[in-house]
DSSP file (Angstrom, degrees, kcal/mol; ACC not computed):
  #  RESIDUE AA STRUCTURE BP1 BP2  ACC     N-H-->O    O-->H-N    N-H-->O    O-->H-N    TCO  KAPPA ALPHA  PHI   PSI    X-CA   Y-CA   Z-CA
    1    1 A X     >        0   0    0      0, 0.0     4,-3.8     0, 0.0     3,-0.4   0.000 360.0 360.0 360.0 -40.5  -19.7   -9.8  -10.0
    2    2 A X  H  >  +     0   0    0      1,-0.2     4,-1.4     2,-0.2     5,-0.2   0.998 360.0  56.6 -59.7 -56.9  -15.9  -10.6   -9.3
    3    3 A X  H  4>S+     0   0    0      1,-0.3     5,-1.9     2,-0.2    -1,-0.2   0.835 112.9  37.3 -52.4 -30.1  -17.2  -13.9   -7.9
    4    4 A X  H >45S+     0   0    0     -3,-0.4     3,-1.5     2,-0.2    -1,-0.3   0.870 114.6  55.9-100.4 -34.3  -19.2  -14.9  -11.4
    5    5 A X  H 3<5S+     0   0    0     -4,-3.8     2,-0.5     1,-0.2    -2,-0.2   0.955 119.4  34.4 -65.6 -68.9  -16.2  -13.3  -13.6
    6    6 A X  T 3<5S-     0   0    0     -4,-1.4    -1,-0.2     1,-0.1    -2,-0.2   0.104 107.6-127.2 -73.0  20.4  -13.8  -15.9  -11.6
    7    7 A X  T < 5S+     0   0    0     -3,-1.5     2,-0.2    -2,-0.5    -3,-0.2   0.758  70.1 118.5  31.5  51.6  -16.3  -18.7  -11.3
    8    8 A X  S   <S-     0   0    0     -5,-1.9    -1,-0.2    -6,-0.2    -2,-0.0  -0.872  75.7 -78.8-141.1 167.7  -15.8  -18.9   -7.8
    9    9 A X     >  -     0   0    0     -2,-0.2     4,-3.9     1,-0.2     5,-0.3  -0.381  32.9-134.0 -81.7 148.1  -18.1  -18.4   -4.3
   10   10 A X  T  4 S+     0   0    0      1,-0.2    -1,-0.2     2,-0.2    -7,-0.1   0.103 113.5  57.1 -79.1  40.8  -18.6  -14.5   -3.5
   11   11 A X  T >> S+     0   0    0      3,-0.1     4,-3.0     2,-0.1     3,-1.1   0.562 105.2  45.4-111.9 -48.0  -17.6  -16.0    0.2
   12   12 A X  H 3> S+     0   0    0      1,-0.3     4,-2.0     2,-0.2    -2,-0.2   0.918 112.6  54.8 -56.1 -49.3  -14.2  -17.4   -1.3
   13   13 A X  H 3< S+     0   0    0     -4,-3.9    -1,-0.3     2,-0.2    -3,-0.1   0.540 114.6  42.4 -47.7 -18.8  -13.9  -13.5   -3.2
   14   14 A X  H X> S+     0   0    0     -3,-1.1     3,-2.1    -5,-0.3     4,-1.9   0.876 108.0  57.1 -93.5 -54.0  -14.3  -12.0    0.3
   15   15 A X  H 3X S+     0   0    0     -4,-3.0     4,-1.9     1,-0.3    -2,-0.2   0.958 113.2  43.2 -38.8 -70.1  -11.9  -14.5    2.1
   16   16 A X  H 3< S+     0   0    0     -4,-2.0     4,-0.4    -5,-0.3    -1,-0.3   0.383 108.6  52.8 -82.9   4.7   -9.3  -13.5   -0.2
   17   17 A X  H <> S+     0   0    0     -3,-2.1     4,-1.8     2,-0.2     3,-0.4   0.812 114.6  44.5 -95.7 -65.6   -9.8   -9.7   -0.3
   18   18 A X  H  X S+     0   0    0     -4,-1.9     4,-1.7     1,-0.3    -2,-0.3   0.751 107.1  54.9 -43.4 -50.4   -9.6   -9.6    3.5
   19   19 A X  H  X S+     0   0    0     -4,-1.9     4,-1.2     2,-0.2    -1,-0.3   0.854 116.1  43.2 -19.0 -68.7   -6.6  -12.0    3.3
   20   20 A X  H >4>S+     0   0    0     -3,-0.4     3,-1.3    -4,-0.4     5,-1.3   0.997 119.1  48.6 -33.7 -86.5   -5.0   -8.8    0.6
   21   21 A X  H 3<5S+     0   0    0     -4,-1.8    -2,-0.2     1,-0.2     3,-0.2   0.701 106.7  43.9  -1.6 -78.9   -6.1   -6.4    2.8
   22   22 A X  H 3<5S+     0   0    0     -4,-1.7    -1,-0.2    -5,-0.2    -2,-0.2   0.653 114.4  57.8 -80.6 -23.1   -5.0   -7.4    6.4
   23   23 A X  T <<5S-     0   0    0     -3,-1.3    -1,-0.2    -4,-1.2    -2,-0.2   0.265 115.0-110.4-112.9  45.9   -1.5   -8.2    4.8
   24   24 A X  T   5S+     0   0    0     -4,-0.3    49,-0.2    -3,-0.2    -3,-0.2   0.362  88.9 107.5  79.8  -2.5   -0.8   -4.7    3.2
   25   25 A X  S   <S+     0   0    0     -5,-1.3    48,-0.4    47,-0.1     2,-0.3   0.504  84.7  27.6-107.7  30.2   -1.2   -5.6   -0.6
   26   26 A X        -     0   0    0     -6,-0.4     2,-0.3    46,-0.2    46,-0.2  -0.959  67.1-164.5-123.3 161.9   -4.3   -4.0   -1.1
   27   27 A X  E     -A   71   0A   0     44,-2.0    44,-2.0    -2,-0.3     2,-0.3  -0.953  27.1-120.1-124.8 163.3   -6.2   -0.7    0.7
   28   28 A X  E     -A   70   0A   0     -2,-0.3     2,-0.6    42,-0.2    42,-0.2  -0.715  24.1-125.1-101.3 167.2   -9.4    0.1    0.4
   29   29 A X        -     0   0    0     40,-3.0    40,-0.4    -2,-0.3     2,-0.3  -0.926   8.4-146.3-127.8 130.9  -10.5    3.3   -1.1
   30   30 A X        -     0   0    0     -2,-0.6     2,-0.8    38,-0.1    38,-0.0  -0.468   9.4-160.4 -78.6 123.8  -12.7    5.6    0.6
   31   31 A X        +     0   0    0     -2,-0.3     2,-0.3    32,-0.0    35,-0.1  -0.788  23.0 167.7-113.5 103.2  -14.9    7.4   -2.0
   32   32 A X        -     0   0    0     -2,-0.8    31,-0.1     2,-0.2     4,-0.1  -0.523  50.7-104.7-102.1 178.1  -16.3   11.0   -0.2
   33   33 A X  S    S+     0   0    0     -2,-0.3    20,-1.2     2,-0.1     2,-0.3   0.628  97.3  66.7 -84.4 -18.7  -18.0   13.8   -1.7
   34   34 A X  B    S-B   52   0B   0     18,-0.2    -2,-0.2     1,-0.1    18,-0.1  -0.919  85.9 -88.3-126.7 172.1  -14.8   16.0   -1.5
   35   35 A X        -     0   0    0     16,-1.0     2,-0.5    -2,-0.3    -1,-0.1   0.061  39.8-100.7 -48.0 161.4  -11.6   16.1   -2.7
   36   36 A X    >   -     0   0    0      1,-0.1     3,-3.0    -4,-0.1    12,-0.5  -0.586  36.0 -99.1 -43.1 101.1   -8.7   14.6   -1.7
   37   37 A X  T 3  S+     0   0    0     -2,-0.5    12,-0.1     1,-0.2    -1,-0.1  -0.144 110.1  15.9 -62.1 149.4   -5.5   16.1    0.4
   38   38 A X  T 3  S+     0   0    0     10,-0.7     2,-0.3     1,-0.2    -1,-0.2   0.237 100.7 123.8  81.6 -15.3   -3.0   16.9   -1.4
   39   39 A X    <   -     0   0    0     -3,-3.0     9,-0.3     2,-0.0     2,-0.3  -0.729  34.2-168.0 -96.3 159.6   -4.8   17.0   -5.1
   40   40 A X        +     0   0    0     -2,-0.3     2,-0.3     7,-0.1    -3,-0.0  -0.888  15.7 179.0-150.0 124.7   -4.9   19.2   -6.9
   41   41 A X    >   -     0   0    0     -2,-0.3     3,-1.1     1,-0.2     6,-0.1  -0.827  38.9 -99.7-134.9 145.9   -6.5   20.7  -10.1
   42   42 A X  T 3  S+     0   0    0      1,-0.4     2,-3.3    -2,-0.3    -1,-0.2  -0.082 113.9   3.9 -72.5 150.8   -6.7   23.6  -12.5
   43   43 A X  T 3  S+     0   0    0      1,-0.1    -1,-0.4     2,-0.1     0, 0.0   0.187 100.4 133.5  69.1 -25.9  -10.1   25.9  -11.6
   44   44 A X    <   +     0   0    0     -2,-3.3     9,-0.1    -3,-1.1    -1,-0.1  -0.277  31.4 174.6 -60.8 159.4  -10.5   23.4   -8.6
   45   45 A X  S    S+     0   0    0      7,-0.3    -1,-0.2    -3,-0.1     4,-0.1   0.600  75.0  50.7 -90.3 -46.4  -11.2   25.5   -5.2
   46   46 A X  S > >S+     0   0    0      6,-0.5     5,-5.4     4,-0.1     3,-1.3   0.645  78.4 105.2 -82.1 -10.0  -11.7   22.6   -3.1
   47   47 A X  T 3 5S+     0   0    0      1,-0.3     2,-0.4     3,-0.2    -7,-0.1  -0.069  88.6  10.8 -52.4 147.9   -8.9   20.4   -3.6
   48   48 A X  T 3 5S+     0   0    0    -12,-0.5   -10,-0.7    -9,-0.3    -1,-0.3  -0.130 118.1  69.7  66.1 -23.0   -6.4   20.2   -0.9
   49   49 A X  T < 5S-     0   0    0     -3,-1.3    -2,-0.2    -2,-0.4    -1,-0.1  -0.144 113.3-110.1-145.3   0.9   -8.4   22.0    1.3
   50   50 A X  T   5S+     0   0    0      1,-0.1     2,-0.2     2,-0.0    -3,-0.2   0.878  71.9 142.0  39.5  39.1  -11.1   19.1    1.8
   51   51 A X      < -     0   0    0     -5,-5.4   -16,-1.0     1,-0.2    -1,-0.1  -0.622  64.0 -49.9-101.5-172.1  -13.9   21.2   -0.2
   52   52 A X  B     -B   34   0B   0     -2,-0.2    -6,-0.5   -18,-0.1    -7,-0.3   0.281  68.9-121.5 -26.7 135.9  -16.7   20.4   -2.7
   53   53 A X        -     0   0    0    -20,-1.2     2,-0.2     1,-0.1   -20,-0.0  -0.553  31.0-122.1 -72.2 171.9  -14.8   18.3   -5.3
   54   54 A X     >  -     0   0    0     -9,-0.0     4,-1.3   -20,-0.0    -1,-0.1  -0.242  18.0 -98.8 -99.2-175.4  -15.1   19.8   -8.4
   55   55 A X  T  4 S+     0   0    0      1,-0.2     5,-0.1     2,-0.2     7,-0.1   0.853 128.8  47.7 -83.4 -17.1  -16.5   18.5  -11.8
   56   56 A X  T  4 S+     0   0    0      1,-0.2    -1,-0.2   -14,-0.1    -3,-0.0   0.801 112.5  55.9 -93.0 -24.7  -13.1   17.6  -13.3
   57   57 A X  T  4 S+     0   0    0      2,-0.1     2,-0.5   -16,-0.0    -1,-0.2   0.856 101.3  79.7 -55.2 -43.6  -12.5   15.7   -9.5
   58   58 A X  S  < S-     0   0    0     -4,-1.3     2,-0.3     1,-0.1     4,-0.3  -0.678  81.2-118.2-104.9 128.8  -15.7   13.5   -9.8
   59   59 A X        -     0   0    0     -2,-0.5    -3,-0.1     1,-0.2    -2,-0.1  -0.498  52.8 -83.0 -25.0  82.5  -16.7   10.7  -11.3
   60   60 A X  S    S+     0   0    0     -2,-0.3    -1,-0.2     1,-0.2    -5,-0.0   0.696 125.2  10.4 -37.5 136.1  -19.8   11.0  -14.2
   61   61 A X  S >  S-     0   0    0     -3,-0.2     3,-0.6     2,-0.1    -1,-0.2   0.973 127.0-101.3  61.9  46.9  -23.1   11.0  -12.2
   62   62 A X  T 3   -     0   0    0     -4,-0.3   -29,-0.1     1,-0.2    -7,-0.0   0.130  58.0 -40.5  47.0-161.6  -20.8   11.4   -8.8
   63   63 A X  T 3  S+     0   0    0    -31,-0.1     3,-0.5   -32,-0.0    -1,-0.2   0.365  93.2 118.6 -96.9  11.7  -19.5    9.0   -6.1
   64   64 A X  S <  S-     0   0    0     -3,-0.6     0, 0.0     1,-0.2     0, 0.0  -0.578  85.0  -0.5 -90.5 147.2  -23.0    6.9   -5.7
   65   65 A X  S    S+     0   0    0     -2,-0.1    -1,-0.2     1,-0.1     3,-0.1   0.935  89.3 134.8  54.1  43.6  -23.3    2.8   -6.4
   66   66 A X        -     0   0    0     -3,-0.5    -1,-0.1     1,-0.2    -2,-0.1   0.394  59.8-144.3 -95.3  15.7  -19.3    3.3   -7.4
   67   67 A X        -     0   0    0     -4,-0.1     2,-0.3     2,-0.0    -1,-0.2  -0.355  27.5 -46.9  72.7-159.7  -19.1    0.1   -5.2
   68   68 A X  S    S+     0   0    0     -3,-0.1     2,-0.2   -38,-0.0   -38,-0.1  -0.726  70.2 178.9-111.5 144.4  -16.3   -1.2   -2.7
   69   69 A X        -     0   0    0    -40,-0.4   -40,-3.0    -2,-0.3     2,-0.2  -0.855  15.7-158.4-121.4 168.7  -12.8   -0.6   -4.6
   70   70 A X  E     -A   28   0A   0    -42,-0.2     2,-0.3    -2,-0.2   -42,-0.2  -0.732  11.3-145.9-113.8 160.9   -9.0   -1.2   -3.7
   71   71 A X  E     -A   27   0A   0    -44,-2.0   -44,-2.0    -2,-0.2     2,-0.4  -0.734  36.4-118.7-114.1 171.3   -5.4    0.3   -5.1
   72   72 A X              0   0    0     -2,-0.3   -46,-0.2   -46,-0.2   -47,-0.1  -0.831 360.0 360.0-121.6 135.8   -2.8   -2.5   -4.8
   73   73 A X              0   0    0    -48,-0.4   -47,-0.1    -2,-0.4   -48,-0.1   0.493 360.0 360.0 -95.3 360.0   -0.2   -1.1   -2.5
């Protein structure tokens, strides 16, 4: 999809993520089924503690087909 929004080859959109990547100014982000260390939220139990995320934690309809994403570091 990135490749057809920037009307470029999705090989040239990989080159240049890996290229971000491997020199620190993106990460990828790891999407699991529980919370995060260190977050934390009102009613959550599992937060911090790596258990079930909660509802306020999770995405609508959870973490499936959320894709590959990055944070800019």
């Amino acid at each position: 999809m990135l490749a057809m929004d920037l009307g470029t080859s999705v090989e040239k959109v990989k080159r240049d993520i890996e290229f971000l990547e491997h020199t620190g100014v993106i990460k990828r982000i790891e999407f699991t089924e529980t919370c995060s260390q260190g977050h934390s939220c009102d009613g959550c139990t599992g937060c911090g503690t790596g258990g079930k995320s909660c509802a306020s934690c999770m995405p609508e309809g959870g973490f499936k087909n959320m894709g590959t994403m990055w944070e800019v570091k």
